[in-house]
C-alpha positions as semicolon CSV with decimal commas, in nm:
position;residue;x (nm);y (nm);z (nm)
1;X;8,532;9,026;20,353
2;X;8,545;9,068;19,978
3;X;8,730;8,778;19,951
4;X;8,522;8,558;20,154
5;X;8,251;8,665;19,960
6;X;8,395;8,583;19,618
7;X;8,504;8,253;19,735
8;X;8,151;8,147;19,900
9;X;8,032;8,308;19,550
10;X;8,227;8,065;19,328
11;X;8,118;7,747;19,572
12;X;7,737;7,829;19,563
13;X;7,768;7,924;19,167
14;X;7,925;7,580;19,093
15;X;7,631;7,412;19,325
16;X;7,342;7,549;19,101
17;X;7,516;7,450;18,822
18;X;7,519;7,116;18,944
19;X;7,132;7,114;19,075
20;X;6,996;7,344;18,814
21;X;7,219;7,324;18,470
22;X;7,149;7,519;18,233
23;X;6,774;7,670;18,145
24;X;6,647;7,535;17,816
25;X;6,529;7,939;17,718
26;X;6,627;8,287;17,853
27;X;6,993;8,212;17,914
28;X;7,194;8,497;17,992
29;X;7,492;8,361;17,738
30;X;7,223;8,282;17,432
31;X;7,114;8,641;17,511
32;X;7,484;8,745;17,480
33;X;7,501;8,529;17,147
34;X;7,202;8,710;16,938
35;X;7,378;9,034;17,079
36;X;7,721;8,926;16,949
37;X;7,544;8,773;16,604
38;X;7,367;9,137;16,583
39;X;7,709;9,344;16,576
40;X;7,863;9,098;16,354
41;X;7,630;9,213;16,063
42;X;7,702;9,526;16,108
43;X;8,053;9,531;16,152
44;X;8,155;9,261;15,924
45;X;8,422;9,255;15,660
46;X;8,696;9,019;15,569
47;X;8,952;9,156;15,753
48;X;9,147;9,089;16,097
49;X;9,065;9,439;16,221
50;X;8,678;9,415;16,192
51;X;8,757;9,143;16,406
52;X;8,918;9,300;16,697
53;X;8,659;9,596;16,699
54;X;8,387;9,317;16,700
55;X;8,557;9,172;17,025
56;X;8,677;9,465;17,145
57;X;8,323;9,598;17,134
58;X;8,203;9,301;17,324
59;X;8,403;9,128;17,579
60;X;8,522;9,504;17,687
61;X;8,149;9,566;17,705
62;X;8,128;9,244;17,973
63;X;8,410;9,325;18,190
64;X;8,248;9,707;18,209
65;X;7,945;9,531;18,303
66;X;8,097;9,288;18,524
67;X;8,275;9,579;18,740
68;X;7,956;9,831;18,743
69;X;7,804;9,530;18,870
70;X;8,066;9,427;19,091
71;X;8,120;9,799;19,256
72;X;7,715;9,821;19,307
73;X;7,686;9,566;19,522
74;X;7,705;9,733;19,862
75;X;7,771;9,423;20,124
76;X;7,916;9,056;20,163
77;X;7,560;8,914;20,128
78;X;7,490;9,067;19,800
79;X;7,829;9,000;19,681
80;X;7,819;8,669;19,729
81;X;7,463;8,617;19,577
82;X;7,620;8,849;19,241
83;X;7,912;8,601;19,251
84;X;7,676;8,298;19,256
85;X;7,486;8,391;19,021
86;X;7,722;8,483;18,755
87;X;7,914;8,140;18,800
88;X;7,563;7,976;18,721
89;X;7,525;8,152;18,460
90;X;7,891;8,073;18,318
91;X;7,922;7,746;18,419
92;X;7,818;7,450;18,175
93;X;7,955;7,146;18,376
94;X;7,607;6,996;18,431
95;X;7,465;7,034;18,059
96;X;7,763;6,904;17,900
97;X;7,786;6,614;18,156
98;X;7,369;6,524;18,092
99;X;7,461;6,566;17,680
100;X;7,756;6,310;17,684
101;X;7,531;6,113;17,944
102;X;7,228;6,130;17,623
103;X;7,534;6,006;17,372
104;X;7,638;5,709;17,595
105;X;7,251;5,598;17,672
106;X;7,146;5,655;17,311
107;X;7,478;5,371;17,185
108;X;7,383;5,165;17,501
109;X;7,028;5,126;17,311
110;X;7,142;5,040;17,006
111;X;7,051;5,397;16,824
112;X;7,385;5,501;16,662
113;X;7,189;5,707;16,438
114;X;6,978;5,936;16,688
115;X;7,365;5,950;16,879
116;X;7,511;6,088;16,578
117;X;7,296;6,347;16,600
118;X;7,311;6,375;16,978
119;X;7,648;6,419;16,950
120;X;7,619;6,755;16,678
121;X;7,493;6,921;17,033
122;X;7,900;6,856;17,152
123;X;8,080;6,868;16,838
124;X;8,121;7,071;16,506
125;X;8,250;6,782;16,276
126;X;8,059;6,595;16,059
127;X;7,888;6,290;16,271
128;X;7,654;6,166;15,972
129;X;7,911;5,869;15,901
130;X;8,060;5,792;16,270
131;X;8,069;5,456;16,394
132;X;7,997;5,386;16,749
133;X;8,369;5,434;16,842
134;X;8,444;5,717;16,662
135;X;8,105;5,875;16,831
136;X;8,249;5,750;17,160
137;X;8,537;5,935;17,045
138;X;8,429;6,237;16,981
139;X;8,237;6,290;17,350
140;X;8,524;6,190;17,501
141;X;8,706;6,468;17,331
142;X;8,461;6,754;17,400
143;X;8,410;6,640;17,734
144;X;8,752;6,663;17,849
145;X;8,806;6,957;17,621
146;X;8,475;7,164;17,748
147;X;8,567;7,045;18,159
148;X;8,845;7,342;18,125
149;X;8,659;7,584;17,888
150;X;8,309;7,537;18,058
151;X;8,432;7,458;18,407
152;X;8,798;7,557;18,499
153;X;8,892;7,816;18,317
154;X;8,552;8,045;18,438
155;X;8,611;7,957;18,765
156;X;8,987;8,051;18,798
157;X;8,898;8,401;18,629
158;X;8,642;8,423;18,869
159;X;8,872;8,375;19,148
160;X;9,127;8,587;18,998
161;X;8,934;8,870;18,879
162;X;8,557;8,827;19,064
163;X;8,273;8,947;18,819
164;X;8,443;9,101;18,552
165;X;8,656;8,800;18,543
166;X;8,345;8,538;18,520
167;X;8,165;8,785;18,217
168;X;8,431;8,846;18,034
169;X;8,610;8,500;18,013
170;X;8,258;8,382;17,904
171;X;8,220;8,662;17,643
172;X;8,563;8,575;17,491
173;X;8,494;8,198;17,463
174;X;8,132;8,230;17,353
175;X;8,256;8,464;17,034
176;X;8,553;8,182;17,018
177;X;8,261;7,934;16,945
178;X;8,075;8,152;16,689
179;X;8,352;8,281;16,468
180;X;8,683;8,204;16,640
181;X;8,721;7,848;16,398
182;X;8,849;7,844;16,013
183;X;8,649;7,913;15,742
184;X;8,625;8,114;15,411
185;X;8,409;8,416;15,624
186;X;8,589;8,358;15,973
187;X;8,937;8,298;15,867
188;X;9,030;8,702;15,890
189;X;8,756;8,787;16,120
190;X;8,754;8,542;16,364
191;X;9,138;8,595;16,442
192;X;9,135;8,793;16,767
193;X;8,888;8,611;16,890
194;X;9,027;8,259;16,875
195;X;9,367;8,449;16,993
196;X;9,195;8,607;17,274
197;X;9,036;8,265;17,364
198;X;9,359;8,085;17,348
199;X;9,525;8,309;17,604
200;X;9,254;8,306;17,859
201;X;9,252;7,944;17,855
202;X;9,600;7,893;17,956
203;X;9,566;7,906;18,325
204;X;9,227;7,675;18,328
205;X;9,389;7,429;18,071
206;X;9,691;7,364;18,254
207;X;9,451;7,350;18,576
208;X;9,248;7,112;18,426
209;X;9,487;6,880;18,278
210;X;9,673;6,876;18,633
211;X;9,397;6,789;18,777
212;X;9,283;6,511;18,520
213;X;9,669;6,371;18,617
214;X;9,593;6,379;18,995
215;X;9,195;6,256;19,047
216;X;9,259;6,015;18,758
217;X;9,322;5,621;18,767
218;X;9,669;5,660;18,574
219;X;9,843;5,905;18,713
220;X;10,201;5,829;18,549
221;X;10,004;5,719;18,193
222;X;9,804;6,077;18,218
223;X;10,152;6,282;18,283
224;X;10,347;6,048;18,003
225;X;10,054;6,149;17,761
226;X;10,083;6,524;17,868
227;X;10,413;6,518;17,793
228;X;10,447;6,344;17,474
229;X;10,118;6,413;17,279
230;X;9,993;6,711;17,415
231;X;10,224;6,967;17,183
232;X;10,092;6,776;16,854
233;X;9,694;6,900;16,892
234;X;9,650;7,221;16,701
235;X;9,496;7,364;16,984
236;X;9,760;7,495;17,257
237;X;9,526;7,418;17,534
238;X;9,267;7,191;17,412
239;X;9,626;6,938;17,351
240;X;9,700;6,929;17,745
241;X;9,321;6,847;17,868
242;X;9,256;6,564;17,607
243;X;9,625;6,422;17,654
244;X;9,619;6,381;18,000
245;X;9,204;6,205;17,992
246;X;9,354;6,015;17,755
247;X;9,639;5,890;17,957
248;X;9,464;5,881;18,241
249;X;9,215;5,675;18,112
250;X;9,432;5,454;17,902
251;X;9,289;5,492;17,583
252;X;9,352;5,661;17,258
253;X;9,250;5,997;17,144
254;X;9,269;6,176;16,811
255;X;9,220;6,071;16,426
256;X;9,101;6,149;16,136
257;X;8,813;6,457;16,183
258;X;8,574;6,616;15,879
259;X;8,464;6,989;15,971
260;X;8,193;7,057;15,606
261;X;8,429;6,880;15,405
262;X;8,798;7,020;15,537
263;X;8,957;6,716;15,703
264;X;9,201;6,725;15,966
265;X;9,402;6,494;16,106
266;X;9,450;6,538;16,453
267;X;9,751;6,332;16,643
268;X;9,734;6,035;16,846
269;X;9,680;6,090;17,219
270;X;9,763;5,835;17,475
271;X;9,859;5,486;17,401
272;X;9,557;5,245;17,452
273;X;9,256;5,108;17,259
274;X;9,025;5,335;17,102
275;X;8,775;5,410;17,393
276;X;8,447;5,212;17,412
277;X;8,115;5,321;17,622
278;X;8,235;5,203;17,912
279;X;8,526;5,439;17,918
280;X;8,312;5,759;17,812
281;X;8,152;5,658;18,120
282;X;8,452;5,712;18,335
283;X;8,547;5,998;18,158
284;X;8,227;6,147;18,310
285;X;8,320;6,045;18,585
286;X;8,631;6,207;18,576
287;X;8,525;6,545;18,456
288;X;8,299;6,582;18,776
289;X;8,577;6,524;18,959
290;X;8,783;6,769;18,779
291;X;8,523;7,030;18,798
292;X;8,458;6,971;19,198
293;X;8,819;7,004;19,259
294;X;8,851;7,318;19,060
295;X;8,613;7,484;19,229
296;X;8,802;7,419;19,546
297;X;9,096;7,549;19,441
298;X;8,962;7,884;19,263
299;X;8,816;7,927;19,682
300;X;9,137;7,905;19,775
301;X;9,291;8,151;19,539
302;X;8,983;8,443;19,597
303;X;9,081;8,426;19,899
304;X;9,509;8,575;19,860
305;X;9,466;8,955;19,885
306;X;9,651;9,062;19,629
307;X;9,989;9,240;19,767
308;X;9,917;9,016;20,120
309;X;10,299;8,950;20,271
310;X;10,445;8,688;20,252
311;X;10,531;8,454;20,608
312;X;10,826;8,638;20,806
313;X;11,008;8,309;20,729
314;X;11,012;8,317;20,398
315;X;11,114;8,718;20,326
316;X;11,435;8,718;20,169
317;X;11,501;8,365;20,056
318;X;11,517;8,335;19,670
């Protein structure tokens, strides 16, 4: 019954997201954010273990939440609607999918300017100086990037772990976002929560990038990306997702990046052309299919009790 519950939870989370997105003011993860930005001034100091208190603090706080929550709700009915309305509330599928949508109808116009700074809603480098491809560039990136952190990854800790699962994955990716990246006053403190971040995203990134390779229109030029470029992103998990759109979509990922004035430059990923509007417009395309079938699949898994046997014909085979 709990199971069932979960798993109609997840579906009906994912289908608000999709109808409803996310509400311009009074969203449960801003809240979260001036909570999170509150602590940090207190607790501050250049140092990795001011760090780990600060997440400690918070993301342990979620998953107490998230199982108080989770152990209050007395029937399948109310778990369900708990379920549902976490995964809304974690779930950014349908706001990232209307921003990149914004980005592509802005260049389509002829407004490069009011998409460069369209596209500082999706990305923290420098966009003041982009050209139409590199801003075509750049959504493509986030958008296959933020289909596993936004979409996947919740969703599989949701199936793995219910309500704790769904509040604390969110907790540890929203202090990712705020101080998990390099700088001169994150560089020590940020630590355990980009850490943190990159292990939670494993499962969801590897999720996501299979299922990129799969629903895509190149499935052996998706898996030959994975393969080859995916280990040369600095990011362990961001690498897979973006590989395999980029594959999959035949076109070329990576370059030259400016974050305030550090540059990076990130490896090539895939083989093609640089991508044009037209193939940010598949990518969306892609990335709703990504999401759908992800949200399938974490169903599926709520539903294996843990320690369930396994078949009679399968005991004892190794």
């Amino acid at each position: 019954m709990r199971a069932g519950a979960r798993a109609a939870g997840l579906l009906l989370g994912y289908a608000a997201d999709r109808l409803l997105a996310d509400p311009r003011r009074g969203h449960p993860v801003a809240g979260f954010g001036h909570l999170a930005s509150a602590l940090e001034r207190r607790l501050w100091r250049d140092a990795r273990s001011a760090g780990v208190v600060h997440v400690g603090v918070l993301v342990g706080g979620a998953v107490v939440l998230g199982v108080a929550a989770q152990r209050a709700l007395p029937g399948p009915l109310p778990r369900t609607f708990g379920t549902a309305v976490a995964t809304w509330a974690v779930l950014g599928g349908t706001s990232l999918d209307r921003e990149a949508a914004e980005v592509s109808r802005l260049l389509a116009a002829g407004h490069l300017p009011q998409a460069r700074v369209q596209l500082t809603h999706l990305v923290g480098r420098d966009t003041r100086e982009l050209d139409e491809s590199e801003v075509v560039r750049a959504t493509l990136e986030s958008l296959a990037e933020n289909t596993s952190d936004a979409v996947v990854a919740p969703l599989v800790w949701g199936a793995v772990a219910g309500l704790p699962g769904l509040l604390g994955y969110r907790a540890a990716n929203t202090l990712d976002a705020m101080v998990g990246h390099r700088s001169a006053r994150y560089e020590r403190f940020g630590w355990a929560a980009a850490r943190l971040d990159d292990l939670l995203n494993l499962p969801g990134s590897r999720l996501a990038a299979a299922l990129a390779t799969v629903l895509g229109p190149d499935r052996r030029g998706a898996l030959r990306a994975w393969r080859r470029d995916a280990a040369a992103h600095p990011s362990p998990n961001a690498g897979p997702v973006e590989a395999a759109f980029a594959g999959s979509l035949g076109v070329r990922l990576g370059g030259t990046n400016d974050y305030a004035g550090r540059i990076e430059h990130r490896a090539v990923l895939g083989s093609g052309p640089a991508p044009d509007r037209a193939d940010l417009e598949r990518a969306r395309v892609l990335a709703r299919r990504v999401g759908a079938a992800a949200v399938v699949v974490a169903a599926l898994l709520s539903r294996r009790r843990p320690g369930r046997p396994a078949p009679a014909s399968l005991r004892g085979r190794r």
